[in-house]
C-alpha positions in Angstrom: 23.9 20.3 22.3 27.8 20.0 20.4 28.3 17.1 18.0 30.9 15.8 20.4 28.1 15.4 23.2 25.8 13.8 20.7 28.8 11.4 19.1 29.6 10.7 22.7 26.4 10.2 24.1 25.7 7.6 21.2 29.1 5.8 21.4 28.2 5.0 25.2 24.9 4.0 24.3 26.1 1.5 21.7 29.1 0.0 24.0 26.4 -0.2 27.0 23.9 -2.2 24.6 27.0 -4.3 23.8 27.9 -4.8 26.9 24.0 -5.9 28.0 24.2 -8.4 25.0 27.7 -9.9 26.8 26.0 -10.3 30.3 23.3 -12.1 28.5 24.9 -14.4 26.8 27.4 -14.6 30.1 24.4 -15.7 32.7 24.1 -18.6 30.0 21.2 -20.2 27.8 19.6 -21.8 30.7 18.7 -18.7 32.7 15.0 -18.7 33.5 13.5 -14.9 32.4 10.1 -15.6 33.8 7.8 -18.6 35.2 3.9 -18.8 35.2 3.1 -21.8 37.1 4.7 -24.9 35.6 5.6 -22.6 33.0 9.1 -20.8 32.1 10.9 -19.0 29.8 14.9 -19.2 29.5 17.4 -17.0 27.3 17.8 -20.0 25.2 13.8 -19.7 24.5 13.6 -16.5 23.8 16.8 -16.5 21.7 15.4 -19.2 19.2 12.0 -17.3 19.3 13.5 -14.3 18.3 15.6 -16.0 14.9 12.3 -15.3 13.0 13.9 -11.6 12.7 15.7 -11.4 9.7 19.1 -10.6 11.1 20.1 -7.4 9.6 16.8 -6.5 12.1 17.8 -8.7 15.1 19.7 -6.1 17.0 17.9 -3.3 16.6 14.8 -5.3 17.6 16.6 -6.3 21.2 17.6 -2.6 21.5 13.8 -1.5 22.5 13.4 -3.0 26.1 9.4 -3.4 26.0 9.6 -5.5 22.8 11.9 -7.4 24.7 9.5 -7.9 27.8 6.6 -8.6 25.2 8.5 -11.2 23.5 9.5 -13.0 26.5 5.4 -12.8 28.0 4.1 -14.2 24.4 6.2 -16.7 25.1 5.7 -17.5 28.7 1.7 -16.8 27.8 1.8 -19.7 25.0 3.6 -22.0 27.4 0.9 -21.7 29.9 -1.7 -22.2 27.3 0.1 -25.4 26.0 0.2 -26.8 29.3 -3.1 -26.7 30.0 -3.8 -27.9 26.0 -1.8 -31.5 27.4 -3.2 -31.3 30.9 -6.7 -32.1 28.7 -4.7 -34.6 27.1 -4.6 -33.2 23.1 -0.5 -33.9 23.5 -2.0 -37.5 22.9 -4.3 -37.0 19.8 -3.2 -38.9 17.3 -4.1 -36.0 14.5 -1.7 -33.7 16.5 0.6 -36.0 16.6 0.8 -35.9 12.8 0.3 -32.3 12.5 3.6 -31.8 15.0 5.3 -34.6 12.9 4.9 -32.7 9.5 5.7 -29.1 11.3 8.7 -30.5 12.8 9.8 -32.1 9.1 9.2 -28.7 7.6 11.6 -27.1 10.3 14.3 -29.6 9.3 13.7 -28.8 5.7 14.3 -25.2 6.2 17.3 -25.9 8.6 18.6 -27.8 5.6 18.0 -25.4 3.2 19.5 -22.3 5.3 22.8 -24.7 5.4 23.2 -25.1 1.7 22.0 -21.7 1.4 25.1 -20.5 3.4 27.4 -22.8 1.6 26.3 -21.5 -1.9 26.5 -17.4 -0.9 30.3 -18.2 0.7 31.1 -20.5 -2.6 29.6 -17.6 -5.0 31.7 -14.6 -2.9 34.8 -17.0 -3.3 34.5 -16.8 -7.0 33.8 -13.1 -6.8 36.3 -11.8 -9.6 34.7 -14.5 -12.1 30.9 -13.1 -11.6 32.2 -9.7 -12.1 33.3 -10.7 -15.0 30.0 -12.5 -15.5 27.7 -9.3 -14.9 29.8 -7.3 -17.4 28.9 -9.9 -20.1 25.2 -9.7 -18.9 25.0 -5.9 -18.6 26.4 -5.9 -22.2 24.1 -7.7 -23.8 21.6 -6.5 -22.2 22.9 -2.7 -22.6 18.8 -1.4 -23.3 17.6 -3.4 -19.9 19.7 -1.0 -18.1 19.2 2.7 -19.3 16.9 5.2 -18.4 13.7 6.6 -20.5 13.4 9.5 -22.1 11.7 12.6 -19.9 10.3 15.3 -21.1 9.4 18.3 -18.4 6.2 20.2 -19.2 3.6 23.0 -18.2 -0.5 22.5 -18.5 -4.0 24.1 -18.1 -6.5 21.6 -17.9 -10.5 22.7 -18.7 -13.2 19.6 -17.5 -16.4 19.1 -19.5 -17.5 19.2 -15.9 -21.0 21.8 -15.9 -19.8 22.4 -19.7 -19.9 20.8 -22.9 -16.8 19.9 -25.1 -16.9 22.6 -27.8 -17.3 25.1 -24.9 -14.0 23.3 -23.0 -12.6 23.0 -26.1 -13.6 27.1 -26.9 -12.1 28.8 -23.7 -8.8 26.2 -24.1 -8.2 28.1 -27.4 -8.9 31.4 -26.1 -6.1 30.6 -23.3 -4.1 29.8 -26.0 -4.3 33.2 -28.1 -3.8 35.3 -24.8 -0.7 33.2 -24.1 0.4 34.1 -27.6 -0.6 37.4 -27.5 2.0 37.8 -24.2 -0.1 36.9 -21.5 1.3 35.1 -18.6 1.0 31.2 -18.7 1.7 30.6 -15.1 -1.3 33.2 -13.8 -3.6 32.1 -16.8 -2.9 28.6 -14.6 -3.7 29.5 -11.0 -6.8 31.5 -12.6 -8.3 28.8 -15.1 -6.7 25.7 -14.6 -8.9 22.9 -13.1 -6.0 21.0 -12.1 -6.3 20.4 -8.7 -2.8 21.1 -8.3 -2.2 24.4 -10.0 -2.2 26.0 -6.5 1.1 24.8 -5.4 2.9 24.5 -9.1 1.1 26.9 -11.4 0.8 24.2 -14.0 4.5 22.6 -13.7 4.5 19.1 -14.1 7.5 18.5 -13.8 9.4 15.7 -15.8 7.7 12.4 -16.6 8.7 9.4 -18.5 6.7 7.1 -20.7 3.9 5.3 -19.2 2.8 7.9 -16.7 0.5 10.5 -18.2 -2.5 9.9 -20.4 -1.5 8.4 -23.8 -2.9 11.7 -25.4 -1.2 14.1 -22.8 2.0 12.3 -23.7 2.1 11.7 -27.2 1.7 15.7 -27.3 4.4 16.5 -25.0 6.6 14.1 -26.0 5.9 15.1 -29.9 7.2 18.8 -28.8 10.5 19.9 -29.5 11.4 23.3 -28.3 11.3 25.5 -24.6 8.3 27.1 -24.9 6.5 25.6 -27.4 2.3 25.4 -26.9 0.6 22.4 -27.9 -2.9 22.6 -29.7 -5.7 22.0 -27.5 -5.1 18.0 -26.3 -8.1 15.7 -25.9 -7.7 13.8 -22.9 -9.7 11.6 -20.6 -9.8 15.0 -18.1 -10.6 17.3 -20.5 -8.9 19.5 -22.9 -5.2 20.6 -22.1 -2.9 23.2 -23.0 0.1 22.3 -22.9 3.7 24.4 -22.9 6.9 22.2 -23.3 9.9 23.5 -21.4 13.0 20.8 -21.1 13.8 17.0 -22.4 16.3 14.8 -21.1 16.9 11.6 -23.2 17.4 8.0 -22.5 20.8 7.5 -20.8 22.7 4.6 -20.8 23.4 3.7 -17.0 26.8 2.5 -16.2 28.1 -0.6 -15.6 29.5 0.5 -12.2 25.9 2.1 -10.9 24.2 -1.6 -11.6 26.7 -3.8 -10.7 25.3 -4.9 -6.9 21.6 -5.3 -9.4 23.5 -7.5 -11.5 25.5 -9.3 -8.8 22.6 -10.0 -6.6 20.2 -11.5 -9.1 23.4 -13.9 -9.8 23.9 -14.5 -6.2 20.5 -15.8 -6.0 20.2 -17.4 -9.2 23.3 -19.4 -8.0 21.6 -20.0 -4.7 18.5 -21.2 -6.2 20.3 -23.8 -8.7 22.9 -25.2 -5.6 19.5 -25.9 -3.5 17.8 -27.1 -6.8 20.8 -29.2 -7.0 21.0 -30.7 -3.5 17.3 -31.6 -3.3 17.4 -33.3 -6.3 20.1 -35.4 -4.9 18.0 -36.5 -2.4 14.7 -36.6 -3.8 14.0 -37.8 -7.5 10.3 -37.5 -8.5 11.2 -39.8 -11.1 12.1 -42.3 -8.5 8.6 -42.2 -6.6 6.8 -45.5 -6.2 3.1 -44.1 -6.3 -0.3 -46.4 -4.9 -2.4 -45.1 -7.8 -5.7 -46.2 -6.1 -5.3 -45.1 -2.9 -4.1 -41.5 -4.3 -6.8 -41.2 -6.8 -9.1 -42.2 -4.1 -8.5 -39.1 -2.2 -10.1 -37.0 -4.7 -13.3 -35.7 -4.0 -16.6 -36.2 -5.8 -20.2 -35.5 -6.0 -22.6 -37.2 -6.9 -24.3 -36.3 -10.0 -28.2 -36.3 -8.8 -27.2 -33.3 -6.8 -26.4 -30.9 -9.6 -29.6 -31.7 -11.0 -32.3 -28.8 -11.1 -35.7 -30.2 -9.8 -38.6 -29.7 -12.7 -41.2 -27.7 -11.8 
């Protein structure tokens, strides 16, 4: 298949999804999609059900026609249930009442929250130029925050005290050694001796690690090493005893500005976000301002009584 069959195959994919989205939207919210009884679902329904998608995700989700159909049923299914929950009268239950009440102040709260949300992210890209400047000053004095670690890349036979005892790990690790030295080959000393369940597929290459993610006495060595080649003493670690060949270092490199930036930019964006929110809440709710019934809170706590904690003597 050419790339020009594939391009064009995907091209009138996309423009026939678009076009399914238009006719959607064209029948108009109050379309019924499905009906169970009393029960129905409309495009308006399953268009509010379906904001729970984070929208970056939202398309793709309504590309894949049985999540579609499922969405729509869950739905339709819950409606059905719900009209049979008030047909037995629990729309009237005064506990439910509250419970919808306090689910449907939470909603607001969120709607309220996305609005000033939106407002703050469109004021914050307005003053775009000034944050740059902003995450330059931040990346600056923060110049450590943002580099690299040191790596070191490095070679190892490992011998267990598994069926033997240290000094007898610790023996055939320094026998290794003097072979090595002597002009034997690391690499098939590794497949042949190495209890590394890896030396199969790398003949003891390691590969390069950073601080942090070896054993503190398998690093220390390595990182202690200076030159290609070079063979560690035998290393005590928590698997066993180690010979180790150092082969490359790369050191801590200061990341640039540019490469961090949209790291920098975002935590600012959302900083910003938090304090406008902060901001607008505390417009409109001091906790300082509260008017609290002491009594009746502290009367909510729960107790128990005493005489039940205590241990019946024999």
């Amino acid at each position: 298949m050419s790339r020009t069959f594939e391009y064009c195959m995907r091209t009138a994919f996309v423009i026939t999804m678009l076009l399914s989205t238009a006719n959607a939207v064209a029948q108009g919210a109050d379309v019924t999609l499905a009906t169970y009884g009393n029960a129905k679902v409309t495009v308006a329904d399953y268009e509010t059900s379906i904001l729970r998608i984070p929208e970056r995700d939202r398309f793709g989700y309504a590309m894949d026609q049985k999540r579609v159909s499922q969405e729509v049923e869950n739905i339709l299914q819950m409606r059905a249930i719900a009209e049979e929950s008030k047909r037995q009268g629990f729309d009237s239950d005064p506990v439910l009442k509250r419970k919808l009440e306090l689910y449907k102040d939470r909603i607001l709260v969120e709607a309220l929250g996305a609005k000033i949300e939106a407002e703050s992210v469109k004021e914050f890209d307005a003053r775009h130029a000034a944050y740059v400047e902003h995450a330059k000053e931040k990346y600056l004095v923060n110049k450590k925050q943002y580099q690299t670690p040191a790596e070191v890349k490095a070679s190892h036979i490992l011998v267990t005290t598994n069926g033997r005892t240290p000094e007898e790990a610790q023996a055939k690790i320094r026998s290794l050694r003097e072979k090595i030295l002597a002009g034997a080959s690391f690499e098939e000393l590794a497949v042949a001796n190495s209890e590394d369940a890896s030396v199969r597929a790398n003949r003891g290459d390691l590969g390069y690690f950073s601080p942090g993610q070896m054993d503190p006495a398998f690093e220390a060595a390595a990182f202690a090493m200076k030159k290609p080649g070079e063979l560690s003493q035998p290393v005590r670690s928590r698997f066993g005893y180690h010979l180790i060949r150092f082969e490359d270092r790369k050191e801590a490199r200061q990341v640039p500005f540019e490469d961090v930036m949209p790291e920098i930019m975002e935590k600012l964006k959302a900083d910003f976000v938090q304090q406008k929110r902060d901001q607008a809440f505390k417009a409109i709710y001091d906790p300082a301002k509260v008017q609290w019934n002491e009594p009746a809170v502290l009367s909510l706590r729960k107790t128990v009584d005493p005489a039940l904690l205590k241990v019946p003597t024999q």
